[in-house]
C-alpha positions as CSV (number, residue, x, y, z in Angstrom):
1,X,0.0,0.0,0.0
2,X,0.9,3.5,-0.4
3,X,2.2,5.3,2.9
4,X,1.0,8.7,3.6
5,X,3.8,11.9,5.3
6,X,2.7,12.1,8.7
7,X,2.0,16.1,10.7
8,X,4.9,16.3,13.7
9,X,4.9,18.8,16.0
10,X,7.9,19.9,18.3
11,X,5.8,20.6,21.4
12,X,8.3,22.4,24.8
13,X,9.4,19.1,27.1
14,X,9.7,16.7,24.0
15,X,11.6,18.2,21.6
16,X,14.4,15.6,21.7
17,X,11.8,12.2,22.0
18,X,10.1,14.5,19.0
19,X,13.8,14.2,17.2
20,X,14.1,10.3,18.0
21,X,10.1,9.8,16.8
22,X,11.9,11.1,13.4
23,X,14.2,8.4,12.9
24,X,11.6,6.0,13.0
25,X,9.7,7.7,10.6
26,X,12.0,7.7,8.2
27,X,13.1,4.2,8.7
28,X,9.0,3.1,8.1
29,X,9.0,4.7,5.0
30,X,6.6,6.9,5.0
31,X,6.5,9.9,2.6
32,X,7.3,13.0,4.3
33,X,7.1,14.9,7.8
34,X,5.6,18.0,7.6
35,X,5.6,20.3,10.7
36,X,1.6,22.4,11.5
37,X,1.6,26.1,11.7
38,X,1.1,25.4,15.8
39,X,5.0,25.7,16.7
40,X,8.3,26.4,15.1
41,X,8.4,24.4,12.1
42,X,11.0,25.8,10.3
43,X,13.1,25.2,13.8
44,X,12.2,21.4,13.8
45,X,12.5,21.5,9.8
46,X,16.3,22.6,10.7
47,X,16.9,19.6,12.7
48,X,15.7,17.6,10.0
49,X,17.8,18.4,7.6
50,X,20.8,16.6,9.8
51,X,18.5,14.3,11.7
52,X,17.5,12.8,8.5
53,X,19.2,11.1,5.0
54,X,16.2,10.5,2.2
55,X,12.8,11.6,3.4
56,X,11.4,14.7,2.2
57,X,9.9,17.2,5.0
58,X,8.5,21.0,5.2
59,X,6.2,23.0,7.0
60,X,2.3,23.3,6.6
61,X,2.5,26.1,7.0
62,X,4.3,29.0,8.3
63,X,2.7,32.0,8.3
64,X,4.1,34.9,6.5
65,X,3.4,37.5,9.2
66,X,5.4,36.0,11.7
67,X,8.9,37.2,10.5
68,X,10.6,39.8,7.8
69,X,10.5,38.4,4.7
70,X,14.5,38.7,4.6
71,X,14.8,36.4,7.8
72,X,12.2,34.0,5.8
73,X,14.5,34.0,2.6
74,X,17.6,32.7,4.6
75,X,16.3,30.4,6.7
76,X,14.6,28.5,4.1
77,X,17.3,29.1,1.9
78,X,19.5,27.4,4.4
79,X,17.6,24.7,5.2
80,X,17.0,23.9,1.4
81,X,20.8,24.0,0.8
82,X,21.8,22.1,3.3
83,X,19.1,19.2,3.3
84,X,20.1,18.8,-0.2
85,X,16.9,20.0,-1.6
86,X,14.7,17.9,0.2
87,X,12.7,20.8,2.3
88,X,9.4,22.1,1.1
89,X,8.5,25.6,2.6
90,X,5.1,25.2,2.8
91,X,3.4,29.1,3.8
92,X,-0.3,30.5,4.3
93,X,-2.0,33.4,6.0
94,X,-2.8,31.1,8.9
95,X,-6.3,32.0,10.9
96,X,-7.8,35.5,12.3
97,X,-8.0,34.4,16.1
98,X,-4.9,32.7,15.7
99,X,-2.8,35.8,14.3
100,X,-5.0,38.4,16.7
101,X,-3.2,36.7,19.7
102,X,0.2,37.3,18.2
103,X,-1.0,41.2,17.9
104,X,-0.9,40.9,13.6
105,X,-3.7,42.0,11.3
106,X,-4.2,39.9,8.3
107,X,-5.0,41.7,5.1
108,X,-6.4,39.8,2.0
109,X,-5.3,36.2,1.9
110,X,-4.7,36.2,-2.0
111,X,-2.6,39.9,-2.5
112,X,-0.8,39.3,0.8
113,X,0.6,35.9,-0.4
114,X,1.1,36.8,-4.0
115,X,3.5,40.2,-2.5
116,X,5.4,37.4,-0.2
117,X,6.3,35.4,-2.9
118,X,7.3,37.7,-4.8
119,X,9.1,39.9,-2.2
120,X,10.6,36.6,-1.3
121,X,11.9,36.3,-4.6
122,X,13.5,39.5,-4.6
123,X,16.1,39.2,-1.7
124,X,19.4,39.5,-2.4
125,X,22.0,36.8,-1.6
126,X,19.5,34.7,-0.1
127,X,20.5,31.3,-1.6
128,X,18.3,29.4,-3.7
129,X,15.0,29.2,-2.6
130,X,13.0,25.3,-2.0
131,X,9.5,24.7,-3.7
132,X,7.0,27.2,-2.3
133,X,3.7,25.4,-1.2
134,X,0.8,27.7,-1.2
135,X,-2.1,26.9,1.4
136,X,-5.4,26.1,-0.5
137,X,-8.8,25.7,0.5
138,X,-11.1,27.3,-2.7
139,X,-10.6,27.9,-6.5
140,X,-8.1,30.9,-6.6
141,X,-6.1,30.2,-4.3
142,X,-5.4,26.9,-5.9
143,X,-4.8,28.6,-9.2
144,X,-2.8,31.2,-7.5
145,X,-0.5,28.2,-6.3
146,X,-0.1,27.2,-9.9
147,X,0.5,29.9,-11.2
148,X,3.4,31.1,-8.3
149,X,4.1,28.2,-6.5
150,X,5.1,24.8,-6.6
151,X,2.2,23.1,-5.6
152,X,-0.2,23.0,-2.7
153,X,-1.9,21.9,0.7
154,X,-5.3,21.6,1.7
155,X,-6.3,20.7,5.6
156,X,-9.0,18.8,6.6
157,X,-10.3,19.1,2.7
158,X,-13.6,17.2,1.9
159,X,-12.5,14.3,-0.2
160,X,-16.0,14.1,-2.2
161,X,-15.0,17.7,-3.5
162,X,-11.6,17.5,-3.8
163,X,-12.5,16.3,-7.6
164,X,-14.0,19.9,-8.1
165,X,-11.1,21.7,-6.4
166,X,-8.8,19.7,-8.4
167,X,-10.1,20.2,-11.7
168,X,-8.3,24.1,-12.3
169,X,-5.0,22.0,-12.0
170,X,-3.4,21.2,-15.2
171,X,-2.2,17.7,-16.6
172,X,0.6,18.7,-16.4
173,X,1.2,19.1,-13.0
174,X,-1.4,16.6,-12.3
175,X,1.6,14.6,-13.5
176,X,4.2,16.1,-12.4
177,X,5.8,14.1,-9.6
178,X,7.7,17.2,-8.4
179,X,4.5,19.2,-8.1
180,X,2.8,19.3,-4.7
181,X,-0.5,18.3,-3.9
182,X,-1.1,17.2,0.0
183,X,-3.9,17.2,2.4
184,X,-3.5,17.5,6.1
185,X,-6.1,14.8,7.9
186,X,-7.0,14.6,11.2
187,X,-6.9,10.6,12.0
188,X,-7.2,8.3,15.3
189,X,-7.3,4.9,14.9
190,X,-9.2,2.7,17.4
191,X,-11.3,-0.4,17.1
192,X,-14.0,1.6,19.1
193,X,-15.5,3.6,15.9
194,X,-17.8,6.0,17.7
195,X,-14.2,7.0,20.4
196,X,-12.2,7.6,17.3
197,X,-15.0,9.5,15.5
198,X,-15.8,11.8,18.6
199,X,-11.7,12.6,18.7
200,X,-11.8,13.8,15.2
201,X,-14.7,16.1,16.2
202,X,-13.3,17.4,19.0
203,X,-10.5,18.4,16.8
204,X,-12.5,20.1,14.0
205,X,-15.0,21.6,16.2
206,X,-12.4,24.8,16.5
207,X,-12.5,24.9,13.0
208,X,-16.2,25.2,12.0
209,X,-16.1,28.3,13.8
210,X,-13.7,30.1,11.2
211,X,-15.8,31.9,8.4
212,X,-13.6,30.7,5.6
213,X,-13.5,26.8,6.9
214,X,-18.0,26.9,6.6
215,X,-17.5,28.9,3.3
216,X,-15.3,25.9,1.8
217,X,-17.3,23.3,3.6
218,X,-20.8,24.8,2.5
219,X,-18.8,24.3,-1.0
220,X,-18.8,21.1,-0.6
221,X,-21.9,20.6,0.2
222,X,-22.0,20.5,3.9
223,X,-24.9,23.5,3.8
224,X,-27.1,22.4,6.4
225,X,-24.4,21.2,8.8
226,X,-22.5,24.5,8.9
227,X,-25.6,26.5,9.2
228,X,-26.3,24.9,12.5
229,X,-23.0,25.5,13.4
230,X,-23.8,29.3,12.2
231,X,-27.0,28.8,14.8
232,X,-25.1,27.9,17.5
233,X,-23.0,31.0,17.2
234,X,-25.4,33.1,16.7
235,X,-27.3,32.1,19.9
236,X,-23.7,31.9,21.8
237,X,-24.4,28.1,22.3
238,X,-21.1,26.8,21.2
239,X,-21.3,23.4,23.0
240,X,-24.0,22.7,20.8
241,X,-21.3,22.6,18.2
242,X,-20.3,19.4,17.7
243,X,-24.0,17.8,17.0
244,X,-24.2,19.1,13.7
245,X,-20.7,17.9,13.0
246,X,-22.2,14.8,11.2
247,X,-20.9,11.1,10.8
248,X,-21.1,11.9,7.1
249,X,-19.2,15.3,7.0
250,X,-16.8,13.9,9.7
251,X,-16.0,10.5,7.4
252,X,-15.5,13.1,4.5
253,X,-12.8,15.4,5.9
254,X,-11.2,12.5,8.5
255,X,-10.0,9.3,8.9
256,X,-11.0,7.1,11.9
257,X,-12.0,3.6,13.2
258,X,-9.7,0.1,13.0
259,X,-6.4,0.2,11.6
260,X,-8.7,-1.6,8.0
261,X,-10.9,1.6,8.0
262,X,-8.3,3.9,8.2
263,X,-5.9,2.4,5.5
264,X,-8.9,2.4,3.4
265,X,-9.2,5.5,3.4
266,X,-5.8,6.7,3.3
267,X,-6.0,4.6,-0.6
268,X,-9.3,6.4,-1.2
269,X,-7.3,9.7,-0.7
270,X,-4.6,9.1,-2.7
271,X,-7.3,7.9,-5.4
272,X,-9.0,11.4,-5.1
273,X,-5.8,13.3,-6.5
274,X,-3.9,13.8,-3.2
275,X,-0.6,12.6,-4.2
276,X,0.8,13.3,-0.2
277,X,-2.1,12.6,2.3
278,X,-0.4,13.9,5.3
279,X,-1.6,12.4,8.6
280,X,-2.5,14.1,11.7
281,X,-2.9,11.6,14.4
282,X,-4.8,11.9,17.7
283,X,-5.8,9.0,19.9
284,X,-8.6,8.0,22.4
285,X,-6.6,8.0,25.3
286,X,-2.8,9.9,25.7
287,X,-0.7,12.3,23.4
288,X,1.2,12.5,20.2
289,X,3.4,10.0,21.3
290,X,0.6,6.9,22.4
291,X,-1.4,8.4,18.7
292,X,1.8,7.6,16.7
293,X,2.6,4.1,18.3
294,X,-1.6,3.6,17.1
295,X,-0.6,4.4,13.4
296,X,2.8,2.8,13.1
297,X,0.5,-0.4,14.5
298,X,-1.6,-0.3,11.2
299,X,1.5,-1.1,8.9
300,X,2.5,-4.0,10.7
């Protein structure tokens, strides 16, 4: 079967079990690590490049508002170099609430990243640069990742859709094995279905409250469900949430249940055009740690 990248996050207290986690990773053969927009990535992508020999890694994402684009350009530039080409730099506008709490105002998603590539382009004696990944979620920002970038990465995309999002790609890069198409998906395996499922909702729940998450997910076709969730907002009954985050929009935009389910799905992404599902695993009971020893479990 084809093997997915996996999420990995450098959390404070762990970084070094984080650093050992990689080897193992690597060793499996699964296709990538790719490090969330929740820490440092670019510092864990850094020890990657000398932790590890063959396995392509990046972030997904960094957001562009965090640092000078100068600072941006030689770090990645550096990292790129000296991993031998195998570091994807993986960048996005990130979330309101989360950027608010850093004290940074977003402007529009689409000029803001267009002016960082290009700025990013610009600086002098910066190295060369690795394969930008644009984050996507809707039609022009997946053209706008043609059109600048190297390729692309949903999270927690609707796999019934992804067809219709994928269609402004070209053959081309459709093709193109160098061209980046990945999907970040929340996943906890367990043979108690219902535990796993209610894990996965927990996880999302944060993100049906972000305006540009319904949009996409109305999109897809999920009208009715993100309308409650518009309800419950509107009524400041948040804990009501969850209910209208439905088996069938939750089995659409995750992966959960026995180690069979979940590889089953992980083939059915692949089959929808993702050519790097990228795994973000969670687990019933314990941390990153117990929710990786669940997923390595599923390959033996």
């Amino acid at each position: 079967m084809r093997k997915p990248a996996i999420s990995l996050a450098a959390v404070p207290g762990r970084r070094l079990r984080t650093l050992e986690l990689v080897e193992r990773i690597e060793e499996s053969g699964f296709a990538g690590i790719y490090g969330p927009s929740m820490s440092d990535s670019l510092a864990l992508c850094t020890a990657l490049a000398f932790k590890t020999r063959a396995v392509t890694f990046g972030t997904t994402i960094t957001p562009i508002y965090t640092r000078q684009v100068q600072d941006f350009a030689q770090v990645a530039s550096f990292i790129h170099e000296v991993s031998e080409g195998r570091f994807r730099f993986g960048i996005g506008v990130s979330h309101e609430p989360a950027m608010s709490r850093l004290g940074i105002k977003q402007g529009k998603p689409l000029s803001d990243i267009r002016q960082f590539v290009s700025d990013l382009k610009a600086v002098p004696r910066a190295g060369e640069l690795p394969p930008i990944i644009l984050a996507t979620l809707r039609t022009r920002m997946i053209q706008l990742a043609q059109e600048i970038g190297n390729g692309m990465v949903f999270a927690n995309g609707s796999r019934s859709h992804m067809g219709d999002s994928l269609s402004v790609i070209t053959d081309e890069n459709r093709k193109n094995e160098h061209f980046f198409i990945g999907n970040m998906i929340p996943t906890c395996v367990n043979d108690d279905v219902n535990a796993a499922a209610a894990v996965n909702r927990r996880t999302l729940t944060s993100y049906a409250l972000l305006p540009n998450y319904r949009n996409y997910w109305k999109e897809a076709g999920y009208v009715e469900e993100m309308e409650g969730v518009e309800e419950c907002m509107a009524s400041n009954d948040l804990e009501r949430v969850p209910h209208f985050l439905t088996d069938r929009w939750l089995s659409d935009t995750t992966l959960f249940g026995t180690a069979s389910q979940v590889r089953d799905g992980i083939e059915a992404w692949f089959d929808a055009g993702i050519k790097t599902p990228i795994i973000v695993p969670s687990a019933v009971t314990g941390g990153q740690f117990q929710a990786f020893e669940e997923f390595f479990g599923i390959w033996d």
